[in-house]
Residue, then its C-alpha position, 0 to 999 in steps of 0.5 A: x458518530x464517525x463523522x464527529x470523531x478524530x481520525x489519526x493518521x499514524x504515519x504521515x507518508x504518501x498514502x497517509x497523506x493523500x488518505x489523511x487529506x481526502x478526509x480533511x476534505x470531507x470534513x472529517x476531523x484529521x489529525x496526522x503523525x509526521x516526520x519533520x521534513x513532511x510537516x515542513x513540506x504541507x507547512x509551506x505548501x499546504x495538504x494537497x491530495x490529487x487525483x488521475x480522475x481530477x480531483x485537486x484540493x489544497x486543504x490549508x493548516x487550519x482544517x487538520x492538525x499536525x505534528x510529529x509528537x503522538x499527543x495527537x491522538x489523545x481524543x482520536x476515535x480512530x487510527x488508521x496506521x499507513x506506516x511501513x510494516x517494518x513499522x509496524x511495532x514501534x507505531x503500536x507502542x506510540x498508539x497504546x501511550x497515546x491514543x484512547x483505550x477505546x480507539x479503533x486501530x485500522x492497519x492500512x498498509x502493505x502486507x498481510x502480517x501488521x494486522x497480527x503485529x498490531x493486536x499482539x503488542x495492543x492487547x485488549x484493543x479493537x484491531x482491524x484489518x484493512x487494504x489500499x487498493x490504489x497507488x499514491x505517489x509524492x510529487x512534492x510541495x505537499x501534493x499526493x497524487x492517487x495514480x490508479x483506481x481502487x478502494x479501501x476495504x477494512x474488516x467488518x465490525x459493527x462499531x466502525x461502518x465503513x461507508x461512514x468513514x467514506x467521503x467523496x473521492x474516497x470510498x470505504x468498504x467493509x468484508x467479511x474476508x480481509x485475510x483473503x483481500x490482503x493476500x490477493x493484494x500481496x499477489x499485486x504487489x509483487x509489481x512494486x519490485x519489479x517496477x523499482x527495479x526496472x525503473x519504467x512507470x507502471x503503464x509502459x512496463x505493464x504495456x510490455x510483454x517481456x514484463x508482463x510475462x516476467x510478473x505473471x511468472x512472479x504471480x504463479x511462484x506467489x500463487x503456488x505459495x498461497x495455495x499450499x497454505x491453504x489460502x484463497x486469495x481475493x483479488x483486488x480487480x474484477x478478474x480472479x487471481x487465479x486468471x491473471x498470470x495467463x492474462x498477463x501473458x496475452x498479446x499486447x492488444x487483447x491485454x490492453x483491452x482487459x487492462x482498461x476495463x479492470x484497472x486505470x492507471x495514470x501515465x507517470x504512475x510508479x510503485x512505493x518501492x521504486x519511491x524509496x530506492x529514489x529516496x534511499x529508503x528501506x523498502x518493504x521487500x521482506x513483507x512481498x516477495x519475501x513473504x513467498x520466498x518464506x513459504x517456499x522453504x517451509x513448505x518444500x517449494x520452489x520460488x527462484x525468481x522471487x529469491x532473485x528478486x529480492x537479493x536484487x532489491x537488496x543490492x539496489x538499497x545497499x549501493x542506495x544509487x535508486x533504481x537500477x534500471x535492469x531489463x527483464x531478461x537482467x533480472x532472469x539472468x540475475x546469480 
């Protein structure tokens, strides 16, 4: 049964915290996979998952275990993988020395590749895909803040029921269509650069035409991408994808209006890319914009904004002074 079953959380971070905590909340057997300074932090403070609907548990040491050596997961049931695809490898690699040869793997993390990654290097092991479709953000001291609405979703499989892993505050679903769930959710996430680089939280930036307009023209290059693939993006909100980049460009009352039936948003939420320029972490570009910029020059298209994009973000990694802070009309006018 789920419920008796360890979950291990390959990659303690924001969302494997925030995930990881709310499940120890529940009562779920959590074991997490961190780094030092991570472990350090929710050593002093505790684990504390937070959220814009009022959620705030601090979940003390000894309701979940904790550690940077992989034995963790020596009797898990389940591993939810929350590293960054970049990751992705590496983490296979620990899991197949370290978790049960019966452990159901979950990718939950951004992207619409690691699902691949994970089953190749984990021959013979049950892989499912999956999507956080909210955002979480470190505020330090062991606190993980979810700043906008949002489920999981996971592949359907009859050995792990979704709504068996869910708990409250956290709710879990299963679909037939997790390639199309990702990609709808890649369609999203192409914000994340846009937010790293202009360096405004994702309320006022998406209460501003000028960048509305500039990620409805990011979401038409990712549209046309998909769409030569032969790919029918599912999307996270209740709108289709396809509606979108002319939503965006609405005047900012009646987009106001949609935005508040489709999506909450708290006030100071941010995107995990404008996280790790902060941070002076590699971000996950490659797996974003990147991805379209890939399919643009397989299949003949053009994708200008996206390879400006991503050449800025490179830049803003490099100089590792965090976010640049630009404009809408910089990041257009961008060589």
């Amino acid at each position: 049964m789920v419920s008796g079953q360890t979950i291990g959380i390959a990659g303690a971070g924001s969302i494997g915290c925030f995930v990881g905590g709310m499940l120890a909340a529940g009562g779920r057997r959590v074991a997490l996979l961190g780094r030092p300074r991570v472990i350090a932090e929710i050593e002093a403070h505790g684990l504390r998952p937070t959220s814009f609907e009022g959620f705030d548990q601090t979940i003390m040491r000894d309701r979940f275990a904790l550690s940077e050596n992989p034995s963790v997961f020596e009797d898990a049931g389940i591993v939810l993988v929350t590293v960054k695809s970049a990751d992705t490898a590496a983490m296979a690699d620990i899991i197949a020395r370290h978790a049960p040869s019966d452990v159901v793997i979950v990718s939950l993390q951004n992207g619409v590749g690691n699902t691949a990654v994970l089953r190749n290097r984990l021959p013979g092991r049950r892989v499912l895909g999956g999507m956080v479709g909210f955002n979480v953000i470190a505020l330090g001291n062991g606190r993980f803040h979810r700043a906008t609405s949002g489920g999981i979703v996971i592949e359907q499989d009859e050995t792990l029921p979704a709504g068996k892993l869910s708990v409250p505050g956290l709710t879990i679903r299963s679909t037939d269509n997790i390639d199309g769930v990702q990609w709808g959710k890649l369609l999203l996430n192409l914000l994340n650069a846009l937010n790293a680089l202009g360096d405004l939280p994702l309320r006022r930036q998406l209460s501003s035409r000028p960048w509305r307009r500039l990620f409805a023209d990011q979401m038409a290059e990712g549209l046309a991408a998909i769409r030569a693939e032969g790919i029918k993006p599912v999307s996270p909100t209740p709108l289709p994808a396809a509606w979108m980049p002319p939503l965006l460009r609405l005047p900012d009352p009646i987009f106001e209006a949609m935005l508040g039936w489709t999506m909450k948003i708290d006030p100071e939420a941010r995107s995990s890319m404008w996280e790790d320029l902060k941070h002076g972490r590699r971000t996950e570009i490659d797996y974003l914009q990147g991805v379209i910029t890939g399919i643009a020059e397989r299949r003949g298209l053009e994708a200008p904004l996206s390879r400006r994009i991503v050449e800025l973000i490179r830049q803003a990694e490099r100089k590792a002074k965090g976010s640049p802070g630009l404009t809408p009309e910089q990041i257009r006018a961008a060589n």
